[in-house]
C-alpha positions in Angstrom: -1.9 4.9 22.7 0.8 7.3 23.5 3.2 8.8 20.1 6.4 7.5 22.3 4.2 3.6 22.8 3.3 3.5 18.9 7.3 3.9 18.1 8.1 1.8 20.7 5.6 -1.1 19.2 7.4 -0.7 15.5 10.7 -1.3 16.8 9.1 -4.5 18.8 8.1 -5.5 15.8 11.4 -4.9 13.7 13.1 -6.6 16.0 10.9 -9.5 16.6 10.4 -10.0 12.5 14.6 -9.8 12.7 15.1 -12.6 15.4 12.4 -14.4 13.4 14.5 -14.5 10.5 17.4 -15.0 12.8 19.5 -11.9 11.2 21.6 -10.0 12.8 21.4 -6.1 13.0 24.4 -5.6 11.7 23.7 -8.3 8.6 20.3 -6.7 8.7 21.8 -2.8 8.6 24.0 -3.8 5.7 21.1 -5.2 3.7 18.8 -2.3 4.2 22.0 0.5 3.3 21.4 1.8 6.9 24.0 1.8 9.8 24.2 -0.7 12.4 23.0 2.5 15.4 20.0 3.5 13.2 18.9 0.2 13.1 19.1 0.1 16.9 17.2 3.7 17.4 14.6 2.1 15.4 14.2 -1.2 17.5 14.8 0.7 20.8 11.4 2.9 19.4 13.0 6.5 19.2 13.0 8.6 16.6 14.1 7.3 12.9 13.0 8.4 9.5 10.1 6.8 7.5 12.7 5.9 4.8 14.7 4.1 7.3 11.4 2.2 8.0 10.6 1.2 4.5 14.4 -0.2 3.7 13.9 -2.1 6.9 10.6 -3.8 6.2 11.6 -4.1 2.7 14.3 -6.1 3.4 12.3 -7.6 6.5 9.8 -8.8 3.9 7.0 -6.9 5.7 5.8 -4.5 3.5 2.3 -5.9 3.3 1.9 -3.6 6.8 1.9 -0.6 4.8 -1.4 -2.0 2.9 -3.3 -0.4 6.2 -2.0 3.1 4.3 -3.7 2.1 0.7 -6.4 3.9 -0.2 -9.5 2.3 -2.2 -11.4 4.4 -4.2 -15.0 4.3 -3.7 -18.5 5.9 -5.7 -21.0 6.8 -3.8 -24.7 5.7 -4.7 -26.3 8.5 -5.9 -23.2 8.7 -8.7 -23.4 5.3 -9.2 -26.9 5.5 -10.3 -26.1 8.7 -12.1 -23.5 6.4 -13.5 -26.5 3.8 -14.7 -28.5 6.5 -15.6 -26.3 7.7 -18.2 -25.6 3.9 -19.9 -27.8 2.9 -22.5 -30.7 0.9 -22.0 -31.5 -0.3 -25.5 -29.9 -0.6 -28.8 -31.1 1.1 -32.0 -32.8 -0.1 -34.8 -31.6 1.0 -38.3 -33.1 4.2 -39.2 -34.3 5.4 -42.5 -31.3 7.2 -44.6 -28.8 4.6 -42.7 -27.2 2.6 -45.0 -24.2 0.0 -45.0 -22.5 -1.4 -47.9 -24.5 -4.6 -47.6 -27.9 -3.1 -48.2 -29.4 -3.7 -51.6 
């Protein structure tokens, strides 16, 4: 998909998730601090800033669609078992010279 077809598919969805909500744009403008004519670059799919995008799905309700950006931190095998190797396996007995305030 072309740059020009992604932008145009984010301002389908703007505007459908507005008409959804049945706001206007300009009630929808005002809400996000934005004017009225960005708002309608951004649902005509030209060029508006990322900023401008967030207070819109923000006030949309839609921010789970940035989720797709979160990134999940992952261990690979080997250090997991490097990881496991490293635990302890076994506790220690008491050793001779250890002493505690309850031995007599």
């Amino acid at each position: 998909m072309s740059d020009k077809a992604l932008i145009g598919q984010i301002g389908a969805f703007v505007r459908h998730q507005r008409m959804e909500q049945n706001k206007t744009q300009d009630a929808l403008a005002r809400a996000a601090n934005i004017s009225r004519s960005t708002l309608s670059l951004l649902e005509r799919g030209e060029t508006v800033t990322l900023t401008t995008l967030i207070q819109v799905l923000r006030v949309l309700d839609q921010l789970q669609v940035m989720d797709a950006f979160v990134i999940e931190q992952r261990i690979s095998p080997l250090a997991l078992a490097r990881l496991q190797k490293e635990k302890r396996q076994r506790a220690r007995g008491k050793q001779d010279g250890d002493t505690t305030e309850h031995d007599w």
